[in-house]
C-alpha positions as CSV (number, residue, x, y, z in Angstrom):
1,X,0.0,0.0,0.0
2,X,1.3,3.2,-1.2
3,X,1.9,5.6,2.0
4,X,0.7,9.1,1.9
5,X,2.9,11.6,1.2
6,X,3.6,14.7,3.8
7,X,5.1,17.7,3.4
8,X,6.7,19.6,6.3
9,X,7.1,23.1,6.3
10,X,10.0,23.5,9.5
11,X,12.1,22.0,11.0
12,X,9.9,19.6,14.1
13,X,11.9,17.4,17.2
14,X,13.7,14.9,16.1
15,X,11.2,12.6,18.0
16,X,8.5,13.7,15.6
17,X,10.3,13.6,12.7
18,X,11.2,9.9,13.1
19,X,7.3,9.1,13.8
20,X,6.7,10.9,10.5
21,X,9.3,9.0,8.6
22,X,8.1,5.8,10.0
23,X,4.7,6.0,8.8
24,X,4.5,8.2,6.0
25,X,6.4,8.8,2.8
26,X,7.8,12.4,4.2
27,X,9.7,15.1,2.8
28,X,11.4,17.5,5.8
29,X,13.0,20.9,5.9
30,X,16.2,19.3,7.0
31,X,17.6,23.1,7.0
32,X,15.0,24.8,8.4
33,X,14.8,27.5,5.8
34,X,11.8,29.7,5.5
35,X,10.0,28.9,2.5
36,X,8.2,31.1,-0.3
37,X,4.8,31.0,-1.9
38,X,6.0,29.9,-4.9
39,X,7.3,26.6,-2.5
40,X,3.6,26.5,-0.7
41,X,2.2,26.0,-3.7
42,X,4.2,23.1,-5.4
43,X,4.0,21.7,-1.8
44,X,-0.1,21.5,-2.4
45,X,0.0,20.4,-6.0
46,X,2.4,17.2,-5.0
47,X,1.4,16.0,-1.3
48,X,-1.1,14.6,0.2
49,X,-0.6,16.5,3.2
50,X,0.7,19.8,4.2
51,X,2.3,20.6,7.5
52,X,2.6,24.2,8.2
53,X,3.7,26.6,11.1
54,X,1.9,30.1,12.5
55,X,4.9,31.4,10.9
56,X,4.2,30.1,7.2
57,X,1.5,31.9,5.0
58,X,-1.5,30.4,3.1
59,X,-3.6,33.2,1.6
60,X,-6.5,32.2,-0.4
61,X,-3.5,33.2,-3.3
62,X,-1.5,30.0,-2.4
63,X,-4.1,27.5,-1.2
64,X,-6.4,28.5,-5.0
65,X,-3.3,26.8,-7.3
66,X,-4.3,25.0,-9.7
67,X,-4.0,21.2,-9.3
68,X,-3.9,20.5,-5.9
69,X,-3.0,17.2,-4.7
70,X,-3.6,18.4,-0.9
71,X,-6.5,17.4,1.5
72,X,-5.1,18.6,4.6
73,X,-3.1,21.5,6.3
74,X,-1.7,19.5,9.5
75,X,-1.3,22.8,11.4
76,X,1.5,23.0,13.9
77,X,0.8,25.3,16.4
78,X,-2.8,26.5,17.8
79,X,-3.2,29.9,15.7
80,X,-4.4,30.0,12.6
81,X,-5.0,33.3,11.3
82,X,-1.8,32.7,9.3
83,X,-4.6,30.5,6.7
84,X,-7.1,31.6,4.6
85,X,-9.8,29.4,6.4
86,X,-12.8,30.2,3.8
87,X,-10.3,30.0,0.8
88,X,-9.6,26.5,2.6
89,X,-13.1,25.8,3.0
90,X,-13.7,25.9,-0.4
91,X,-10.8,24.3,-2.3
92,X,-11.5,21.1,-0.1
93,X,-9.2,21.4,2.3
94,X,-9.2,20.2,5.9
95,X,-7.2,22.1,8.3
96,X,-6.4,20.8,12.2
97,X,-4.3,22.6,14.9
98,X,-3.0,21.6,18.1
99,X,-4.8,22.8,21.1
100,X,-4.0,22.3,24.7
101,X,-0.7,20.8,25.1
102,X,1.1,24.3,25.2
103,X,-0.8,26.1,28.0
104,X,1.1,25.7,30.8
105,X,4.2,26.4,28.6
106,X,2.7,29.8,27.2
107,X,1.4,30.9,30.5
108,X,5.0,30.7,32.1
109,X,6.5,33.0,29.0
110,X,4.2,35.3,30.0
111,X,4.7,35.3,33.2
112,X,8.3,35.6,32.8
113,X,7.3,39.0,30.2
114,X,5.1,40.3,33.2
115,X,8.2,39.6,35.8
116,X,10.7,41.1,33.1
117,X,8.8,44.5,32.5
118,X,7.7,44.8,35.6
119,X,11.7,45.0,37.6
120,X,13.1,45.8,34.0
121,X,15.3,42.6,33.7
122,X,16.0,43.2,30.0
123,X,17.1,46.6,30.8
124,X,19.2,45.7,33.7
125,X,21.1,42.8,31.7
126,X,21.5,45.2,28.7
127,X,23.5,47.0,31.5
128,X,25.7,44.6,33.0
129,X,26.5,43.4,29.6
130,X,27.7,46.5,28.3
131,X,29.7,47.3,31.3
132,X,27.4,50.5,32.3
133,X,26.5,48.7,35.8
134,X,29.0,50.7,39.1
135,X,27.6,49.0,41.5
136,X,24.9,49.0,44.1
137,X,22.9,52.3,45.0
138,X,19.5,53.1,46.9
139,X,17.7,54.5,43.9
140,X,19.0,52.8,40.7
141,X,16.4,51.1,38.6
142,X,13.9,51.4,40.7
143,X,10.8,49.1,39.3
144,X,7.5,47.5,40.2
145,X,5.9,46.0,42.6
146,X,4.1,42.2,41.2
147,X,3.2,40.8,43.8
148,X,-0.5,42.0,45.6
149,X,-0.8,43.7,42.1
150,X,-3.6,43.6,39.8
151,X,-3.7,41.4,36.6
152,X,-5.9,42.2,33.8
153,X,-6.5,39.6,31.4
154,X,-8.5,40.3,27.7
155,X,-9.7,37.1,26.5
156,X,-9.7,34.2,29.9
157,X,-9.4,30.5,27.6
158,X,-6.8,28.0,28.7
159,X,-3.5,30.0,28.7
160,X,-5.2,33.2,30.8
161,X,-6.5,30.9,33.0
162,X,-3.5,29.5,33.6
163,X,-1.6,32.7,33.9
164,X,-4.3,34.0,36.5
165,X,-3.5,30.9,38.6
166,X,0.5,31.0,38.3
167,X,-0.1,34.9,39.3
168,X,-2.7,34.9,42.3
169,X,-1.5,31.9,43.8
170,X,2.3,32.1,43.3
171,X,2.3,36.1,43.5
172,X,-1.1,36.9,45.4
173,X,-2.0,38.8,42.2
174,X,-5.5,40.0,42.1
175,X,-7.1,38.8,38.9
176,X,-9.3,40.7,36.8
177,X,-10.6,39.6,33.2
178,X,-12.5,40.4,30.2
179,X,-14.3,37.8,27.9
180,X,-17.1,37.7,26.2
181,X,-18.9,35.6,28.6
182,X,-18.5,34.3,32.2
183,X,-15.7,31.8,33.5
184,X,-16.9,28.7,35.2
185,X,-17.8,29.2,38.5
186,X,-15.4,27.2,40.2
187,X,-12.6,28.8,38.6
188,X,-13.8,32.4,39.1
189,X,-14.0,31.1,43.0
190,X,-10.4,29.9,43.2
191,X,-9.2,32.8,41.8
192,X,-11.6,35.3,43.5
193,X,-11.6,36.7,39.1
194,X,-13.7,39.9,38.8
195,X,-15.3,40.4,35.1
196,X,-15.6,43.7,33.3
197,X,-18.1,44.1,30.9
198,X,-15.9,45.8,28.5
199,X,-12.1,45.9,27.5
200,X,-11.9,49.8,28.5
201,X,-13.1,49.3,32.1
202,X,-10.9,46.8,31.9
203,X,-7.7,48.8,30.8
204,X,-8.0,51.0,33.1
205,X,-8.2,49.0,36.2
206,X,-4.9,46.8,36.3
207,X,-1.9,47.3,37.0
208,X,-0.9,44.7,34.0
209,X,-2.5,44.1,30.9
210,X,-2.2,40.6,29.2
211,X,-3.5,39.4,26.1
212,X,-4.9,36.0,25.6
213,X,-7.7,36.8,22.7
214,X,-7.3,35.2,18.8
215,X,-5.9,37.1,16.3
216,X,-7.5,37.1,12.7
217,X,-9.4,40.7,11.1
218,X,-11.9,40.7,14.3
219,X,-8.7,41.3,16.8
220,X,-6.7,43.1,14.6
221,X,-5.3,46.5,16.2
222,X,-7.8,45.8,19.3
223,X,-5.7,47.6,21.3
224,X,-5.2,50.7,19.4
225,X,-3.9,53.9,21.2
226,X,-7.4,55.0,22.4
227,X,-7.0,51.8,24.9
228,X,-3.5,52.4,25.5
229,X,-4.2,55.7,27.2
230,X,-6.9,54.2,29.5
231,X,-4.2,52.5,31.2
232,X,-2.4,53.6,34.3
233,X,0.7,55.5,33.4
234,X,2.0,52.7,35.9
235,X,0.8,50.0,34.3
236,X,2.5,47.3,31.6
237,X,1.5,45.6,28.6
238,X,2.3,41.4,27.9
239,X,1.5,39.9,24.7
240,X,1.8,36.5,24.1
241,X,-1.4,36.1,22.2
242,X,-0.6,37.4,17.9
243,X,1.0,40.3,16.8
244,X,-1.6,41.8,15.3
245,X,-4.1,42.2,18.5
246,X,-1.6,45.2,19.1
247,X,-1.2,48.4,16.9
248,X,2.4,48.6,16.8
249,X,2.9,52.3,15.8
250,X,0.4,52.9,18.8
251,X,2.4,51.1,21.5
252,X,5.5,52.7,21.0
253,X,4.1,56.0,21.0
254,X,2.7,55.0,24.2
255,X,6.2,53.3,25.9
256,X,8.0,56.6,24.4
257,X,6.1,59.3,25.9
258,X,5.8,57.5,29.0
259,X,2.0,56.9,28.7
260,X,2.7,53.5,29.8
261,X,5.3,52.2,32.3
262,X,6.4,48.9,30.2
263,X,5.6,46.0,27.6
264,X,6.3,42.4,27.1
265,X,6.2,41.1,23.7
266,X,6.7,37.4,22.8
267,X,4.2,38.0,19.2
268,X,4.4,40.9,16.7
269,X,3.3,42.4,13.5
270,X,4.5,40.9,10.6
271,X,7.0,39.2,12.6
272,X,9.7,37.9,12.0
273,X,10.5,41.7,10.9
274,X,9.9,43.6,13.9
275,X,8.7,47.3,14.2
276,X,12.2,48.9,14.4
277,X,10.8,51.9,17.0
278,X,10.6,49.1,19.5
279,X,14.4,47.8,19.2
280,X,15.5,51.8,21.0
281,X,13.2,51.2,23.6
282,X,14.5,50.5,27.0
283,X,11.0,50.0,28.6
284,X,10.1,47.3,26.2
285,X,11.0,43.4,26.8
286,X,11.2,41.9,23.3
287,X,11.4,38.1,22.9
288,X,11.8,35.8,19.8
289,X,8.1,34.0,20.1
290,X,9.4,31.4,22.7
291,X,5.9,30.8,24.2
292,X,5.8,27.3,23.6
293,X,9.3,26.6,23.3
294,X,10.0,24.0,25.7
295,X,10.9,20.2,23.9
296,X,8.1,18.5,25.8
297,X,5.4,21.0,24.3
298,X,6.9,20.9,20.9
299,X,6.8,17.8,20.8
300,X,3.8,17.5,22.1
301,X,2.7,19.4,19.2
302,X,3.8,17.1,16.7
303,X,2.2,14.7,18.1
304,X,-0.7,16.1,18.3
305,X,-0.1,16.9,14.4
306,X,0.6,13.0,13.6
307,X,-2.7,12.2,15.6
308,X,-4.8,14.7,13.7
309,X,-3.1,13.0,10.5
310,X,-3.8,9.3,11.7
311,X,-7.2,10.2,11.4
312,X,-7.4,11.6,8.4
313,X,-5.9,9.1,6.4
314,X,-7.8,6.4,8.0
315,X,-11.3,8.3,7.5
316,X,-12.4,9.5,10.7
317,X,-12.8,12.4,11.7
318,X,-9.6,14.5,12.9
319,X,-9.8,15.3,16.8
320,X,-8.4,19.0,16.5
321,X,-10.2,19.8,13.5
322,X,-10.4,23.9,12.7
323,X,-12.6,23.9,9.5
């Protein structure tokens, strides 16, 4: 019996890469390159499978070639905004992610932002590093206080959640959130969670903002500089949800005039080509999308890739199908 073949866009652990090659007839990004359109493309005409990254495009431009051979966009990662869903929709095309095995993983990056902006640990090593640091005095790089802070959280899924309980019970942070509709009781209960009915009362309430909402044209720039200046001049900014929830332009205005005290980015626009106004900031953390970069939750990932695949290929239906 002829074995499907699979296309993979990056560079996976070596664990999954060796399921792959065991089951399927697999072609991998041994170098890890990023690849063009032009290479998404022959990739859908000539494989039974494509295996993509949130940092790969599909636009309804790439996934509408002509003679497509693909039936499935094995997604790695949870986001998807990065694929034209509809486009995919209507050429045929299944598309899976992989939920829930990068929570925990996530919620730590973004506590380690929050801890980072907060007593300006980029900043400080940036210092030492460049020799600037003479030693210990009463009033140098002076900071803020986390814990017996407020945390607000926009969007309160798996990952804010998560965050909330790493930051009330590990920091005694009081938790505020905003979602669309209300948490389960018994988590708003252990975490004594207060809900705002909007994102402004929200933004002006917490001592630290974290994101935790999809990206995708509904999220896009949804905090824009009229939010940003609702927020305490104290107050600081974490991101680990997409780049584009967050008007770039906007939020270094706001760190360079002072409007807000700090930000933590792990996402950006357009990333990886990063907004240069944000690499002269001092008040800004900036880290290379690390959110779910530990080797037990990327390879969790692929697994969770090869199990969405499994099913596919053996007709049932996919557990961590998208669309």
């Amino acid at each position: 019996m002829t074995k499907p073949k699979i296309f993979v866009t990056r560079q996976w652990p070596a664990a999954v890469e060796a399921q792959l090659t065991a089951l399927y007839d697999v072609t991998l990004n041994t170098t890890d390159r990023p690849l063009s359109a032009d290479e998404f493309k022959a990739a859908l005409q000539n494989y039974d499978a494509v295996c993509p990254t949130v940092c790969d495009s599909f636009p309804a431009e790439v996934i509408n070639v002509a003679n497509k051979r693909c039936k499935i966009l094995g997604n790695f990662g949870v986001g998807y905004n990065h694929i034209d869903i509809n486009a995919a929709k209507q050429a045929g095309i299944m598309v899976t992610n992989t939920p829930g095995v990068l929570t925990e993983s996530t919620a730590d990056i973004a506590m380690t932002l929050l801890l980072m902006s907060a007593r300006r640990g980029a900043e400080g090593d940036r210092i030492v590093r460049a020799k600037q640091w003479h030693g210990w005095c009463p009033t140098h790089m002076l900071s803020t206080d986390v814990t017996g802070a407020s945390l607000g959280l926009i969007g309160f899924g798996r990952i804010a959640q998560a965050m909330a309980r790493k930051a009330h019970h590990g920091f005694g942070m009081h938790i505020h959130y905003y979602n669309p509709s209300p948490a389960d009781a018994s988590i708003v209960a252990d975490l004594n969670a207060v809900r705002y009915d909007s994102i402004e009362a929200l933004m002006g309430s917490a001592d630290f903002i974290s994101l935790h909402c999809p990206g995708g044209a509904e999220t896009k720039h949804l905090i824009n500089a009229e939010r940003l200046s609702l927020m305490k001049t104290s107050a600081h900014l974490i991101n680990t949800a997409r780049g584009d929830v967050v008007d770039s332009q906007a939020l270094i205005n706001a760190l360079n005039s002072k409007q807000i005290a700090g930000a933590g980015l792990d996402v950006y626009e357009g990333e990886p080509n990063i907004h240069a106004g944000f690499l002269d900031l001092d008040n800004v953390t900036l880290l290379p999308h690390l959110g779910s970069a530990t080797l037990n939750t990327r390879t969790a990932m692929g697994e969770k890739v090869l199990a969405n695949l499994a099913a596919f290929f053996s007709g049932k239906e996919p557990p961590d199908r998208v669309r």
